[in-house]
N, C-alpha and C positions, 0 to 999 in steps of 0.2 A: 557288167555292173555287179553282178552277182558274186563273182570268182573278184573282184575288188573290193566288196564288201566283205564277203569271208577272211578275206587277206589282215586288212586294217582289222577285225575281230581278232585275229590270231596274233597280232603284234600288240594290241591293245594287252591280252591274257597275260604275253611275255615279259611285255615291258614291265608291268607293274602290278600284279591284283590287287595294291595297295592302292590304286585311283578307286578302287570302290569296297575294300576290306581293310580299314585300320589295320594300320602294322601287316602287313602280308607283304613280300618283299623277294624279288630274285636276283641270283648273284650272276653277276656278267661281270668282265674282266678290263673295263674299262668304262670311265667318265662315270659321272653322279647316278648313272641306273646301280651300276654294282649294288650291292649289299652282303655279300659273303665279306667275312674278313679271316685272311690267311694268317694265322701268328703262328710259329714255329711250326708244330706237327702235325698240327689242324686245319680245319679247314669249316668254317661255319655260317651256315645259311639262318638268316631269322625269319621264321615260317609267320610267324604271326605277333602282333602287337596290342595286346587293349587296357584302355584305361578305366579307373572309375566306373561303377556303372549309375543309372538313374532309376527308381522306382519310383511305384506310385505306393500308398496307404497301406497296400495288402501283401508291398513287398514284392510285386510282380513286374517283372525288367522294362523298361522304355526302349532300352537298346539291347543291343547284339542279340535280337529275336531273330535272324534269318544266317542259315549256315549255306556254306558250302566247302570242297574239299580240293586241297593242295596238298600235291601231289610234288613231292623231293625227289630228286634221280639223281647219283652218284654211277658216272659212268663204269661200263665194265662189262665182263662176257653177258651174265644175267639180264642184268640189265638191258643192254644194247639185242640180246633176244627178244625181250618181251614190249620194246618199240617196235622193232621189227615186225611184229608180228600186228601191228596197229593197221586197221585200215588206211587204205589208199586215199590219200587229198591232204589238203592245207596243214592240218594240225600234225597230222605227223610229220612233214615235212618239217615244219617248223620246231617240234621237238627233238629231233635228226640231229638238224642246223646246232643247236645248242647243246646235242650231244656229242655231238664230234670236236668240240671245243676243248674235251677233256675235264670240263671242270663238273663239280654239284653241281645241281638248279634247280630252281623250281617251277612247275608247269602248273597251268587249271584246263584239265581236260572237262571235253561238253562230257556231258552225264551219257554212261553208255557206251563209251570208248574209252574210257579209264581201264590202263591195262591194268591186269594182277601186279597184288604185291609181291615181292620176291628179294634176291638180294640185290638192293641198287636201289630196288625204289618202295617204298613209303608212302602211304596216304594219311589227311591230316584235316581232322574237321577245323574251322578257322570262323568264325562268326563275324556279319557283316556291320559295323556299327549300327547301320539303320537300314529298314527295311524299304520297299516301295510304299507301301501304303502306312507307312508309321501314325501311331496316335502321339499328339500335341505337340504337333509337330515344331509350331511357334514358339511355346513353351519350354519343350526341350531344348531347341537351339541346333546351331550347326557345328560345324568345327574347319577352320582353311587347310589347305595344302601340307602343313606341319604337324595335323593333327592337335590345336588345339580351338578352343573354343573362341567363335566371334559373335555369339546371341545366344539368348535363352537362359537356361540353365548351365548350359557348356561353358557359358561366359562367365557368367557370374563364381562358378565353382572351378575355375581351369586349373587353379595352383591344385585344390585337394585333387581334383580328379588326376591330376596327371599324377600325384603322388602316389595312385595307388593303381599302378600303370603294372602292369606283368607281361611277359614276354616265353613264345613258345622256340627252341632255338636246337637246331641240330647239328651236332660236331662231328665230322670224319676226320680219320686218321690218313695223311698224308705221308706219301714217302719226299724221295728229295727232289723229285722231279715235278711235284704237283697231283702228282695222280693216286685216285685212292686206293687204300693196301685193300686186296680184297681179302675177304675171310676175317675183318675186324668189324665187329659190331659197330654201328657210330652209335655216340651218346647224345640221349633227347635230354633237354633240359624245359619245363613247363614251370613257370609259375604266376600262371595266366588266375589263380584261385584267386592270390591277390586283390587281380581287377572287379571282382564279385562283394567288394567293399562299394559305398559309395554316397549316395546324396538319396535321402527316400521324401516325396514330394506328398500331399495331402489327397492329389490325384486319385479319380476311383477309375481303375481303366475298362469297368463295364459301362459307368456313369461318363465317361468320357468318348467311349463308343455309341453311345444312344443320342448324344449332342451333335458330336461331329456328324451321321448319319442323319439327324434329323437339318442340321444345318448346314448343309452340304446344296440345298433346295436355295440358299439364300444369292450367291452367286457372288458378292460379298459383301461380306458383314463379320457379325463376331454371335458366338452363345457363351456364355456366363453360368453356370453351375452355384452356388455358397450351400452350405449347410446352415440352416436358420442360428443353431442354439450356440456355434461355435467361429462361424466367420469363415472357417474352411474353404477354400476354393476347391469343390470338388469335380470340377471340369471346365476347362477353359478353351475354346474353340475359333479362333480364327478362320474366315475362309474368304479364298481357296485354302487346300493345303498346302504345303510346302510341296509335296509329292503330289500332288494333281496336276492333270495337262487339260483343266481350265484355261480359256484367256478371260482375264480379270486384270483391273487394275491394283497396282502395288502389292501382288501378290505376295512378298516374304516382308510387307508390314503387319506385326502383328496386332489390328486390329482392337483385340480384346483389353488395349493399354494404351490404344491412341484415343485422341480426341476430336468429338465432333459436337453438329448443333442438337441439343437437347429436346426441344419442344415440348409438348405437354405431359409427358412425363415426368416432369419438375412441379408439377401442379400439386403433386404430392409431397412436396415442398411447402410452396404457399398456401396450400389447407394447413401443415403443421405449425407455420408460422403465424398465422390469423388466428386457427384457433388456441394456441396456447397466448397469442393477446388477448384472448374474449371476442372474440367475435363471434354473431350468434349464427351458426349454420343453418338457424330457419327462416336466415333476412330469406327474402325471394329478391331475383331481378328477373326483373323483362327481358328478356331477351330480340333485339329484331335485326339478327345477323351481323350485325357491325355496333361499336360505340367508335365515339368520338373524342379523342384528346388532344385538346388544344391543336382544334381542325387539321388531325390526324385520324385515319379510320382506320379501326383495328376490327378485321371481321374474324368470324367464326369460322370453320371450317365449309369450304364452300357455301359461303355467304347462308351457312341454316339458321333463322330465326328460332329459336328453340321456345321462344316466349315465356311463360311466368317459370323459374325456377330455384327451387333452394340449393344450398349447394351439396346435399348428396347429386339431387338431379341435375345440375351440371356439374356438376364428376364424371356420372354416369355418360353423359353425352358430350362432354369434352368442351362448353362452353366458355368460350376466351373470355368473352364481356363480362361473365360473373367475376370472374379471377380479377379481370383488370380494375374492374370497381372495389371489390372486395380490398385488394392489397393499397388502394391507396386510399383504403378508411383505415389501414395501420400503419408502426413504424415503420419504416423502410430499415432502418440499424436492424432491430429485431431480424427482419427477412432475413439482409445479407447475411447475418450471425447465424440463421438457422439453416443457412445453404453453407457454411463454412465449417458446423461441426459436424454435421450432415456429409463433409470430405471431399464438398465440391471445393476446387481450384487447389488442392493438394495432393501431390505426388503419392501415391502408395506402393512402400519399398516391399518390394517380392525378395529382393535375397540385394545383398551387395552387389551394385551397379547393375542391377536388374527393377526397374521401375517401370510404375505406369507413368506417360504423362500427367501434369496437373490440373490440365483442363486450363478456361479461365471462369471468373468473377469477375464481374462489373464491381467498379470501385464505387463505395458510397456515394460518394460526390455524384458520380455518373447519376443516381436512382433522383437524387435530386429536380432531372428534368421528365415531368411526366409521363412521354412518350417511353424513355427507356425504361421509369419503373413498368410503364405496359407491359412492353415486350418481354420485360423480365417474371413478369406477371404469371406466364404462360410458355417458361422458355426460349422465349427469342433474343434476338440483340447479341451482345456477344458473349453470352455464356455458351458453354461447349464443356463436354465432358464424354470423360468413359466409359465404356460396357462396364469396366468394374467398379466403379463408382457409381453409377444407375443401379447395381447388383447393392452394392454395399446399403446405400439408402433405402430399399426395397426392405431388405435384410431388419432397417431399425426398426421398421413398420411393425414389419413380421415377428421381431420378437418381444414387441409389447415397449418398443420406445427406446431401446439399447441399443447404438452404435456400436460395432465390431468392426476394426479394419481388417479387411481380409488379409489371410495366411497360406502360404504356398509351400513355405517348409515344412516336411513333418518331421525330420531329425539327418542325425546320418548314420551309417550303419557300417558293421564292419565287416570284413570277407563272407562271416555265417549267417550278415543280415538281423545280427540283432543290433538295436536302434541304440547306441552309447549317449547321445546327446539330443535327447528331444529339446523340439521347438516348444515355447510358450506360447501358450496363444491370446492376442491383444485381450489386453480387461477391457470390460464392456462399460459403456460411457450412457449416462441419462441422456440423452439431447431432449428427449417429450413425457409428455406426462402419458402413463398407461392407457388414461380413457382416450388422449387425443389418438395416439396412436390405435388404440381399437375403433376409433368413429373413421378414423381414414381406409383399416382395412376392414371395414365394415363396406365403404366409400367404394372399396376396389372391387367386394365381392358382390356388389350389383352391379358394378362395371359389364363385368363376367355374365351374367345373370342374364341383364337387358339392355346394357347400352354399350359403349362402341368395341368391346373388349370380347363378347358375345361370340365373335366369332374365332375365339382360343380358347374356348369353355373346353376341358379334358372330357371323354367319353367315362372314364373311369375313378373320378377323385375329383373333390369341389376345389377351385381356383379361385383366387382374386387378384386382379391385374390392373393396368392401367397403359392404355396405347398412347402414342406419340407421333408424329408427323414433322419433322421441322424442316423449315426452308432453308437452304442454304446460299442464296442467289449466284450459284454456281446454272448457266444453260448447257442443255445437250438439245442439241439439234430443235430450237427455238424454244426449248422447253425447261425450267428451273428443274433440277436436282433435288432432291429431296432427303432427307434421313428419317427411316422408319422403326421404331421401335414398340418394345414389347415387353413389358418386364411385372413379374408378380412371382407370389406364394402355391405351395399348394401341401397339403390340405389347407381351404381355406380357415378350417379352425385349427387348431394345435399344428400349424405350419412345420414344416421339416424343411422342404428346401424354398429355393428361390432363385428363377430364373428369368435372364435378361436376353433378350434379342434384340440385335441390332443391324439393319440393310442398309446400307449406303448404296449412291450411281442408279438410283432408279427417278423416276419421274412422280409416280404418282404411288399410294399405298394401296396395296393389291391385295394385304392378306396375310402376305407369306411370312411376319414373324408371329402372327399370330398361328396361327398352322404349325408353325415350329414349338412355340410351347406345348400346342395339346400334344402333340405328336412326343415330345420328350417327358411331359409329366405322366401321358398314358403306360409311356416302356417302360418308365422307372417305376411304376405302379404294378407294371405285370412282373418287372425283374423281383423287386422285393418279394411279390406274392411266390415267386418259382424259389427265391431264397430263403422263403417261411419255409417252404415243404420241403426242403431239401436236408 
């Protein structure tokens, strides 16, 4: 089994380094593996291929982060000594096999049995497009068989990136028989600099390392990053990864743009839209774990009676009854209009044919029938939405009442990395008035404080947040499905970022997107303090 596995290793190497190194490519003398091309006196192998590259913010590469080295041999005395001189087993062998063939080619020896350079053979550093453990990874995208892009960023920019594609290529001088003249130099041609042009994304890849790691615990779901004052997406987290050997379901959906059910993180919603009708936030309701709409009961979170409360303190405790009474002493137009500039049920475009879902909205007419303005009351029914539209709405909060739709391009840049074409970033839209939006994140930071949010309070920096629960009447093993969410500011006063967590495929809420926020507003707190002193 072993001396079979070695084997398929070693034909895997020959056949192609290009199944796992863009552009890497060996020359054999017949059917579609070849890749030398023989024209009159030459004789040319293309050692390596790379396109476009991706950064993030600070200009620091997405891709071709992991190298390895290939290795050219043009048969010949030197040459065919310093195989010779290879240990005994499978890889020499099979570099033999292709030296007796007479022609160039190219090998990837294990590390460590790389013979010396000499005349014949050439070694060649060759960079892998993407790494095993790559950051954003959803985000970046993939690319098929051909080398181009089918997701992500690959997709959306396939025409520029492949335009600024460079290639590393070696020419031997041939005689008339095939075989190379020895004692002529062959000519390297690189102009892989090219590929060092490309797409620079808003991404911070320490900020996107402190999300993925802390959401990596979710098992899946998505983390959300913005920058308050600009809308910036500054880390966008999908999980699993694309590179993780997690089992999870729909693991290469990229979460962080799909759609689900919302629950009482929308509540932040219908506070905006009550209170910018007038509504007074010191009405109190009774609370006694369920109301009733037109002989429909709508309870509270495991049937809690929360009793007399205004509505910071059902904020704080997440009471459905307040919401449901409260929203249908308003307009229902109003609501839906403030859940629509707000960005619910509209697409947000990340780059050309790169979007998030839109989520839905109940249509007015729907809110019409009591029960569904309930559920809409408090997130249920059929609204659904994205991590990045949960982020985005968080975001208006946080910066005092001003919608910003998130931005993912930060320009593009050319070979030396400097930025020719920045991205503009959305102008910022009134949706609320100042104070309303300060009495909500006032609303979130006793969330944090003492009620259900309490347990994603950061060790290091004050938050305000607001948790979520929604049903999904999807069962697992006799048990309804759930959607858990988690989404807030931090510092709680002059807010910088804002972030959203989201678990799907669990049962019941456990914790764990609260846990993920403290745990990501903590490192982003120790990072910046290590980036003061630096």
């Amino acid at each position: 089994m072993k001396t079979r596995r070695m084997a398929v290793f070693f034909a895997l190497m020959i056949l192609g380094f290009a199944g796992c190194t863009l552009g890497v490519r060996r020359a054999q003398e017949s059917g579609e593996a070849r890749q030398a091309v023989q024209a009159q006196s030459t004789w040319t192998l293309q050692i390596d291929e790379q396109r476009g590259s991706i950064y993030d913010r600070q200009g620091r590469p997405f891709t071709g982060q992991e190298e390895t080295v290939v290795t050219a041999v043009a048969p010949g005395i030197e040459s065919g000594k310093a195989l010779a001189a290879l240990p005994e087993g499978e890889e020499k062998q099979a570099a033999m096999k292709l030296y007796a063939k007479g022609s160039p080619f190219l090998f990837v020896f294990q590390e460590g049995t790389r013979p010396a350079e000499t005349e014949g053979i050439q070694h060649f550093t060759v960079q892998r497009r993407y790494g095993e453990d790559r950051l954003a990874a959803h985000t970046i995208g993939t690319l098929d068989g051909s080398g181009h892009g089918v997701s992500g960023i690959e997709k959306a920019y396939d025409d520029f990136l492949t335009e600024q594609s460079g290639e590393l290529r070696i020419a031997y001088t041939v005689g008339a028989s095939g075989t190379v003249l020895q004692g002529v130099e062959p000519v390297v041609t690189d102009t892989r600099q090219k590929a060092q042009a490309g797409v620079r994304l808003t991404l911070d890849q320490d900020l996107q390392r402190i999300c993925e790691t802390a959401g990596s615990s979710l098992g899946s779901g998505a983390v959300v990053m913005l920058d308050v004052q600009t809308g910036e997406i500054l880390a966008m987290s999908s999980c699993p990864s694309l590179s993780s050997s997690q089992t999870a379901q729909s693991p290469y959906l990229n979460k962080i743009i799909a759609a689900y059910s919302v629950g009482s993180v929308f509540k932040i919603v219908s506070a905006a839209s009550a209170l910018e009708q007038g509504f007074d936030p010191a009405t109190v309701y009774d609370c006694e774990g369920a109301v009733d709409v037109e002989g429909i009961s709508f309870h509270c979170f495991n049937g809690i009676a929360h009793g007399p409360v205004d509505m910071e303190g059902a904020f704080a405790v997440s009471c459905n009854g307040y919401f449901v009474q409260a929203m249908s002493s308003v307009s229902s137009h109003h609501f839906i209009m403030m859940a629509d500039i707000l960005g619910f049920g509209r697409a947000i475009e990340l780059a050309d044919g790169f979007s998030s879902a839109p989520g839905s909205l109940p249509q007015e007419e729907e809110l019409e029938n009591p029960a569904a303005l309930a559920n809409f009351s408090f997130g249920q029914g059929t609204l659904t939405a994205t991590p990045l539209q949960v982020a985005a709405m968080t975001a208006a909060v946080a910066s005092g009442g001003q919608y910003r739709t998130p931005v993912l391009l930060y320009g593009l840049c050319d070979e030396n990395g400097e930025v020719y074409q920045r991205q503009s970033l959305s102008p910022p839209q009134d949706v609320m008035k100042e104070e309303t939006a300060s009495f909500i994140a006032s609303m979130m930071e006793t969330a944090v404080q003492s009620g259900t949010a309490q347990s994603g309070a950061p060790e290091t920096v004050s938050a305000a947040a607001k948790t979520g629960t929604a049903q999904t009447g999807v069962m697992k093993n006799g048990e309804e499905e759930v959607v858990c969410w988690y989404t807030g500011f931090f510092p709680a006063q002059s807010p910088r970022y804002v972030v959203t967590v989201m678990q799907e495929g669990v049962t019941e809420n456990t914790g764990d997107c609260a846990a993920v926020f403290a745990q990501i507003a903590d490192e982003t707190m120790a990072f910046l303090k290590e980036q003061a002193g630096n």
